[in-house]
N, C-alpha and C positions, 0 to 999 in steps of 0.2 A: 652610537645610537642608530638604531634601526626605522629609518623614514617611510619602510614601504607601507601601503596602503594596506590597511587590515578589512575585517567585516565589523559591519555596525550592529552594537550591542545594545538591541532596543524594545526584544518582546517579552511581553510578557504569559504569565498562565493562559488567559484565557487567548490569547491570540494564536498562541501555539495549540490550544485546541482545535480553536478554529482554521487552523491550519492543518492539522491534521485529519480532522474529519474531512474538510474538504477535498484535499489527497487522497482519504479513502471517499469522496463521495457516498452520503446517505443515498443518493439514485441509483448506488450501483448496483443495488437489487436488481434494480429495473433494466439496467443496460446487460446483467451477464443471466436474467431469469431463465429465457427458455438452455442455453449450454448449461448451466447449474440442475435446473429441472429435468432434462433427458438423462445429466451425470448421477445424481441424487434416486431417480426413480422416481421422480414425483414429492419424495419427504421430505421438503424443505427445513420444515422444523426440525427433525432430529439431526437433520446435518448440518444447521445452524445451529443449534446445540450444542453438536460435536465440536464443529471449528471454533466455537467459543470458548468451550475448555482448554482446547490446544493451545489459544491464544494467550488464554488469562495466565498459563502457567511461562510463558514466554515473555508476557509485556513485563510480568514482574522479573523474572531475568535482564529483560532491558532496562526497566527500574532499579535494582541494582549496580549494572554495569554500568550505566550514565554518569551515579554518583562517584564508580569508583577514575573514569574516565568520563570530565563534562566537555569533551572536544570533538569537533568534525569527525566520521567517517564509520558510524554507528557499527555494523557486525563483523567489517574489516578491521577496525582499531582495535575493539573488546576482544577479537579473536588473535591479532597480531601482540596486543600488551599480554593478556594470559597465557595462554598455551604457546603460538611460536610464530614471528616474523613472516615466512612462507606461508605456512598455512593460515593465518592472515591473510597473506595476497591474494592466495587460491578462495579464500571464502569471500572478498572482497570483490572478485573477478566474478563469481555466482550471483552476489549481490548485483555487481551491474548490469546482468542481463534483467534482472528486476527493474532496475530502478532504471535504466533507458530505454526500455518498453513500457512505459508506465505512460509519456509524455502521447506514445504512439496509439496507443488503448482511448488515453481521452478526445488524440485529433479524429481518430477514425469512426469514434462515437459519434461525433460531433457532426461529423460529414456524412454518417449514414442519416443519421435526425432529420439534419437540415435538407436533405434529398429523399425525404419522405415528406417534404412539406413541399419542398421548389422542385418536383422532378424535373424539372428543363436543364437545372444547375447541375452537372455530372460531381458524383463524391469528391474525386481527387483537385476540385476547384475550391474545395470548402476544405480541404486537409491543407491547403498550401495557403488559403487566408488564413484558417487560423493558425498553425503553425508560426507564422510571420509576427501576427499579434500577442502570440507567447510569449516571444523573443523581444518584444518592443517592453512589454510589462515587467516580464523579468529582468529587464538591464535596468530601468529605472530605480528598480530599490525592494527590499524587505517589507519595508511598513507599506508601500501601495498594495504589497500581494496580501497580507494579513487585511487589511480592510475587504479588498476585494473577494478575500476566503470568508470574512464572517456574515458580509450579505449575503452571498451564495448562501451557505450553513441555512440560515434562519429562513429563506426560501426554500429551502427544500425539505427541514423539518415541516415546516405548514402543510405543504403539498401532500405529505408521506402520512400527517393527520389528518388530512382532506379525504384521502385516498383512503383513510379504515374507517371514516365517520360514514363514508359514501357505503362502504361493503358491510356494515354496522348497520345501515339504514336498510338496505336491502334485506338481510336477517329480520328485522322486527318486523319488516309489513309481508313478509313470506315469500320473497322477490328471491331468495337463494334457498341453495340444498338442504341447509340448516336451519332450524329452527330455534335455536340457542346459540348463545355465544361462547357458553360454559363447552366443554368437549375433551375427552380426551384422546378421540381419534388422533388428531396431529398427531400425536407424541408416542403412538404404537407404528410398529415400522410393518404391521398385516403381513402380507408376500413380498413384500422386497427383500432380498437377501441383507445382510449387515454389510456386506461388501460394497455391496453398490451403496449405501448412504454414507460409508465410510470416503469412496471415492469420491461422490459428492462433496465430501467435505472438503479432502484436500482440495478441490478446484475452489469453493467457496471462502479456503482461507483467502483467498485475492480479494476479498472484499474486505477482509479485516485492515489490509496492509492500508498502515498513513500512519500506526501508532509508530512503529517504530522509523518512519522515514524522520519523524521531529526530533529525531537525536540527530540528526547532519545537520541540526539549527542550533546545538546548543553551542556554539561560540557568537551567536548572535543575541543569546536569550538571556535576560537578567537571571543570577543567580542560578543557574543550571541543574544545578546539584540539589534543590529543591523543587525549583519548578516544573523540570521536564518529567521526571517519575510519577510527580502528581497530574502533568495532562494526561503522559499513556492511560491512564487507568480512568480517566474519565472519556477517554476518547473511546476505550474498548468498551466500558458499559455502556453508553450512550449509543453507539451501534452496534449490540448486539440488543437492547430491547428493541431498535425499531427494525430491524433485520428479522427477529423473531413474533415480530408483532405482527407486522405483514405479512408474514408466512403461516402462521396462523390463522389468520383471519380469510386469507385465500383460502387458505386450505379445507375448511370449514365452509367456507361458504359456496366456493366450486372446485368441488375433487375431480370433477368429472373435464377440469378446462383439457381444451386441446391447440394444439398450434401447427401447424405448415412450415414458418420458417423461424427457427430458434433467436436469432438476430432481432426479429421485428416481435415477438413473442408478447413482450413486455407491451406495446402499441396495443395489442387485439387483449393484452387484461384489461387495463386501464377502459378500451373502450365500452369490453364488457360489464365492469362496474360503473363506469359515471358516462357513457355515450360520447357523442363528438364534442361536446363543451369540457368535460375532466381531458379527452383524451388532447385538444387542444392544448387545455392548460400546461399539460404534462408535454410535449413535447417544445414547450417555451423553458421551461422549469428546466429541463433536462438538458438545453442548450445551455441553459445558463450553468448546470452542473459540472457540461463537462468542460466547458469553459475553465470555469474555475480549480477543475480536479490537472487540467493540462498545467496549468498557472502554478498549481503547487509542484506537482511532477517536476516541472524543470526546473523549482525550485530547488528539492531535492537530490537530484541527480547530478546539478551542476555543484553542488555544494559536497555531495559527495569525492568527484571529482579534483575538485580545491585539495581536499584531504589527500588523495593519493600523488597530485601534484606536488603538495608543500614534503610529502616522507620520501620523495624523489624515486617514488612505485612507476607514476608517469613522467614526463617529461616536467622537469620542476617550472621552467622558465613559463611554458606554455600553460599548463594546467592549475597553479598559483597564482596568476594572476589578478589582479584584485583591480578596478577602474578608479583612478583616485579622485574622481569626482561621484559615481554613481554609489561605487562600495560593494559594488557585485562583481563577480567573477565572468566577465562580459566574455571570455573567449569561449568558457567550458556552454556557457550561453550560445553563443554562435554554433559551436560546433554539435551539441543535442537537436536544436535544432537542423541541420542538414542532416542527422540522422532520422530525424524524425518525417521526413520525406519519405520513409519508407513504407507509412501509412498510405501512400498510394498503391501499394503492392503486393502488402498480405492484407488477410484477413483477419476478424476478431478476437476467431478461436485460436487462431494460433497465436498473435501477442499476449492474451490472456494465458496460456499455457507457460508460454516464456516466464513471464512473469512467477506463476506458480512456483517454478522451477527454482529458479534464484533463490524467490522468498523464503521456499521451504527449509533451503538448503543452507542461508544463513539463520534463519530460526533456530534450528540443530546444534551451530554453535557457539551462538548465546549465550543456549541454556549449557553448555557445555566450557564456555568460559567462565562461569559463574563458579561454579565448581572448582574449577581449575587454579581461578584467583581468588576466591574467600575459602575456600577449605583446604585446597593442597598447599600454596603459597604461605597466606595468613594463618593456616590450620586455627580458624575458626569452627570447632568442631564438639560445640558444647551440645547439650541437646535441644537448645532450642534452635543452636545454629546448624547444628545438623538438618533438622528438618528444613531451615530458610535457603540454607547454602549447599547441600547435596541430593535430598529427596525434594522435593520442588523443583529445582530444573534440572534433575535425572527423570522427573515424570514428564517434565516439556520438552525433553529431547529427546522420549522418548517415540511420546505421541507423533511430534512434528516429524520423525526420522520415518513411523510407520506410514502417514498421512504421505509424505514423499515417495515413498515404493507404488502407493497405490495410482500416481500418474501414468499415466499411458504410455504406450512403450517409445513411440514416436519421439515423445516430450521426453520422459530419461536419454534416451540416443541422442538426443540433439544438446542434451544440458552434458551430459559426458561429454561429447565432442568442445563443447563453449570450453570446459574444464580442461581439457587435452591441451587446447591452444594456449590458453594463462599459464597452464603449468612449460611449456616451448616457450614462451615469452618470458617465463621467471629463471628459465634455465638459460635461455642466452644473454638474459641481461646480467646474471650471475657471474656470468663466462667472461664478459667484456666488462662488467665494470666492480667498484667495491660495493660490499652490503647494501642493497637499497636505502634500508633503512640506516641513515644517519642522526638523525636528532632525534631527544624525547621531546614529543608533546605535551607529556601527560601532562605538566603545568603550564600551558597557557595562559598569558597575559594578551587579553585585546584589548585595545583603545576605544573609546566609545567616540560616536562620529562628533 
């Protein structure tokens, strides 16, 4: 009989929403608006659009592959169980340049905010309190961070309808550009090349990413294989109307905004439409965002972690570890966190890139393990399942593979290079030890706490 400590098996739908959206923060309009808006050309909308498509055909790839696999390690496992153990690890090793830059995105948020209200306080004194307070939340358990994600949530929904009732109000009494709220300016791309809304986009899928991070919770989640398919697709509706709503309504109401520094961008909209009292609010609101966006982050990433620990990808003993009192994986805990220190030393635009990078790159194989395991495998290939299981995510791997080229050249160089070292790292562990992979997961039995 096997005594070691497991994770506990205790959320449900709407918590894993609320965990997701939180991960992807509804604010994060607001913290990547002016780097989206110089990448985009100004056309938010159409390049919110765009990455929404991208998305949709992808979540439903991760919607499928969750059912077919409801266990830890989301686009490493779906790509490890269909297509092949390595290239599994190699997409698994992409994914974690996403997924431990994610924690670093929201301390650094956090710390630019909070030193736009206390300038005395220098950034990297606010990266290193809250870093610390990630680490205290996350070891204590699952159901504190799901509570903690769904107040966030429903604060920052309010805020994000505060914020279009505010630029609505300006519209009707002739206060903005617009004199209507009806338009189909947005949605015409004028003199912007397609390229550049195209690259827009891929930098903006970063704002979708949370749907698929709630697949590294499904050994925690009642019933998995129902539940988590059904949050993705409310997680990605749910942020792309208010993503495209607010872009919209900017848009419409001041084409002509300009900005000085891309970072603080978001600061000088907000103040433009509601003055010092919205811009106030929003920068409480936003602390509280990325609060809770950091909170799920490490939830995710240490959880992903767990997964390559227990398939002996990392070091089993160390990265499995599981607290038999808390029920978290307290090392991978600890250890995200000391990386996450590094938020006192790059910059935004660059963790956001990172991120990109990974994201995009295990998006590709997703939709490419879907294929792999319901049509080649299963030869599910009737015509309805044709269309569910090889045109559907041949279109999302196809988008997400083009959305990936159009990253900058900096960010491919550097996500090759991430690449080059996993692949050195799979090659000598190869060399010195047997198959990584020894055990199947794919049916998982957890204990409930």
């Amino acid at each position: 009989m096997n005594n070691q400590p497991a994770l506990s098996k205790s959320l449900e739908v709407y918590q894993i929403v609320f965990l997701g959206l939180a991960w992807m923060t509804p604010m994060i309009f607001f913290t990547v608006y002016g780097v989206a808006y110089d990448a985009a050309g100004g056309q938010m909308v159409l390049a919110y659009l765009i990455a929404f498509l991208a998305i949709f055909f992808t979540a439903y790839s991760y919607s499928r592959m969750v059912k077919a696999y409801p266990i830890a390690g989301s686009a490493y496992t779906y790509t490890k169980k269909a297509i092949h153990p390595r290239l599994g690890f190699l997409v698994g090793w992409a994914l974690l340049l996403d997924y431990i830059f994610s924690p670093i995105i929201a301390i650094l948020t956090f710390g630019i905010f909070m030193h736009t209200e206390f300038p005395s306080i220098p950034v990297y004194v606010w990266v290193i309190v809250m870093n610390i307070i990630l680490a205290l939340v996350n070891i204590v358990g699952i159901k504190s961070v799901a509570r903690i994600s769904g107040i966030s949530v429903v604060v920052q929904i309010l805020f994000i309808s505060l914020f279009c009732l505010f630029i609505i109000k300006d519209i009707a009494t002739g206060q903005a550009s617009s004199s209507t709220l009806f338009s189909l300016h947005p949605f015409l791309a004028s003199d912007v090349p397609f390229t550049t809304i195209f690259s827009g986009a891929a930098l903006i899928c970063f704002c979708f990413l949370g749907f698929d991070a709630v697949t590294t919770m499904a050994e925690e989640t009642i019933q998995p294989e129902r539940t988590i398919p059904k949050a993705i697709f409310l997680i990605v509706c749910i942020a792309a109307v208010m993503y495209i709503a607010i872009s919209y309504f900017t848009q419409i109401a001041y084409p002509g905004f300009t900005f000085t520094n891309p970072d603080n961008a978001a600061y000088t909209l907000v103040k433009l439409v509601g003055g010092n009292l919205l811009s106030s609010l929003f920068i409480t609101v936003l602390i509280i965002a990325t609060f809770t966006q950091g909170v799920s982050s490490v939830t995710s990433v240490t959880r992903f972690l767990y997964a390559l620990g227990r398939e002996s990808v990392l070091p089993q003993k160390v990265f499995s570890y599981i607290h038999p009192t808390f029920k978290t994986p307290v090392v991978n805990i600890l250890l995200v966190t000391a990386f996450s220190f590094l938020g006192m030393f790059i910059d935004l635009n660059t963790a956001v890139t990172f991120v990109s990078f990974g994201a995009l790159t295990a998006f590709t194989f997703v939709n490419l393990s879907v294929i792999a395991h319901f049509y080649i495998k299963l030869k599910k290939r009737s015509f309805t399942e044709t269309i569910l299981y090889l045109i559907f995510p041949l279109i999302g791997a196809a988008f997400i593979g083009w959305l990936l080229t159009l990253l900058n050249k900096d960010t491919l160089l550097i996500g090759v290079a991430w690449l080059t070292v996993g692949f050195l790292y799979l090659f000598v562990k190869s060399r010195l030890s047997a198959p990584f992979v020894k055990r199947d997961h794919s049916k998982v039995t957890v204990p409930e706490k």
